[in-house]
Each structure stands twice: as C-alpha cells, then as structure tokens.
C-alpha positions in Angstrom: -67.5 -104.2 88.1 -67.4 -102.7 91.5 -70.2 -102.0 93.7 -72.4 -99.5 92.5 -75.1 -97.0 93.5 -78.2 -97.4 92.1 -78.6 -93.5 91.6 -75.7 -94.0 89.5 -76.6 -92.7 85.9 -74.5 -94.5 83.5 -72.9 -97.6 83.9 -70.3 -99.0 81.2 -71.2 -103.0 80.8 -69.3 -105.7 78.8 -69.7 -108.8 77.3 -69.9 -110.5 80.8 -72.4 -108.9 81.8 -75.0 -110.4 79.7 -77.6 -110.9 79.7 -78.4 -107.0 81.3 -80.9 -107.1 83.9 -81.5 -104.0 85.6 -80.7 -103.7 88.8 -77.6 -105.3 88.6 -76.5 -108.1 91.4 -73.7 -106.1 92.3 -76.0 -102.6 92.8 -76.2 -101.6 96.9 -79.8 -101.0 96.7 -80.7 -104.4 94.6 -84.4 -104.6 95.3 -85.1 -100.6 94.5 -87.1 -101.5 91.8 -88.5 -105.2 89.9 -86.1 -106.6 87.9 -86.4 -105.3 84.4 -84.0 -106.9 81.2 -82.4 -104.2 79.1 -81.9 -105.2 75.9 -78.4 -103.0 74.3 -80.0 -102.8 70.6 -79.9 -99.3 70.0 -75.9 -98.7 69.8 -75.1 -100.5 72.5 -76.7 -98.3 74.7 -80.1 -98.5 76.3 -82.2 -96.8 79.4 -83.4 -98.6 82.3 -87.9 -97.9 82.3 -87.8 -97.6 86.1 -84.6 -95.8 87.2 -83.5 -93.8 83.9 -79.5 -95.4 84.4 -78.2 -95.5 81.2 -76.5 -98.7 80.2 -73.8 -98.7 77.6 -71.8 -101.4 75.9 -68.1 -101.2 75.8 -65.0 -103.8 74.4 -65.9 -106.6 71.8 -69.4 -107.7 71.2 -70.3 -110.9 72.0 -69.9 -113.5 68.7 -73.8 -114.4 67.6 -74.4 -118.1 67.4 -76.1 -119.3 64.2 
C-alpha cells in the first residue's frame, strides 16, 4: 500500500493488513484522529467512526484458526 491521504474515502485492504486500525501506519496525517480498530464484519467492508474512510476487503480471506 502506498502512502495515503487521510481525506482519502475508500481504501481497498488485504489480508496483510490485519488487524485494521484506523489510521493506518502508512496514512500522511497518522495522528489526525485516536486510533480506532475497524473490524471488516459486515461484507468485508466497514466505516471508520471518526473520519468516515470506508475500508474494504479485497483477495482471499484470511484462514480462521480453530
């Protein structure tokens, strides 16, 4: 993932980037608001509380462990 904006709306995460913390490390403007975990339940996508960016899940999901 390049560097990104945090005024950036949507922003396409994988596998590696889990656990999804909003902002993300690699976000120019990391301290624009506290760090807030986004869980991707709904779909794969999900809304961060403080910024609006949508988050969504793309390529394999992650296998659960048992």
């Amino acid at each position: 993932m390049n560097k990104q904006d945090i005024n950036q709306r949507y922003i396409e995460v994988t596998a590696k980037d889990l656990p999804l913390a909003c902002p993300m490390p690699n976000m120019n403007v990391w301290n624009a608001h506290p760090k807030v975990m986004i869980p991707l339940d709904h779909g794969g996508e999900a809304r961060c509380p403080y910024c609006g960016t949508l988050y969504k899940f793309t390529g394999e999901l992650p296998k659960a462990h048992h």
